[in-house]
C-alpha positions, 0 to 999 in steps of 0.5 A: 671936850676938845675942839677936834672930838667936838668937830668929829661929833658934829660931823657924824651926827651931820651925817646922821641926820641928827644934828642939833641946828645951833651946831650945823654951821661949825660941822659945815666949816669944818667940812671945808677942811681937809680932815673934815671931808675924811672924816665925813667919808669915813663916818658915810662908808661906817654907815654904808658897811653897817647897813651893808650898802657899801659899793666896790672894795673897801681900800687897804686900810680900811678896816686898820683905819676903823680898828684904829678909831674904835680902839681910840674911843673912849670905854662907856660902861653902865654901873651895874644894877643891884640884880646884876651885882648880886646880894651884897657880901656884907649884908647880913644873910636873913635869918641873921637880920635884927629884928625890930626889937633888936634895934636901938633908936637914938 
């Protein structure tokens, strides 16, 4: 992971309440920074527009910004389970399955 991903992480989950203390001193450095006290602005007012606490207007480009970022992040997705997926096409239907006679040991 690059160090930038990595100071943003930290920085959200500082804000979260949910950082590990071995991390605490770099998310804190990179408080000092510039980027890093945007970073921890926009992570406080994600979080106060998601609990709907936010005060005053939102600016301009807000919501820009935020679809700029989300768009940024990578896609997870779950590898779908077997009940999701369905039965598997090439399987044999049941009534066509061998039976136990039919099977061939080494």
């Amino acid at each position: 992971m690059d160090t930038q991903k990595r100071l943003h992480e930290n920085i959200s989950a500082l804000a979260d309440g949910e950082l590990a203390d071995s991390e605490r001193e770099l998310a804190l450095a990179a408080l000092d920074t510039m980027e890093g006290q945007a970073a921890w602005r926009a992570y406080h007012l994600a979080g106060d527009v998601l609990r709907d606490q936010a005060s005053g207007a939102l600016s301009d480009g807000f919501s820009a910004s935020l679809a700029a970022r989300l768009a940024a992040e990578p896609a997870y997705t779950a590898a779908a389970t077997s009940a999701e997926r369905g039965p598997d096409p090439s399987a044999p239907a049941p009534d066509q399955a061998e039976s136990p006679a039919d099977v061939i040991l080494p």
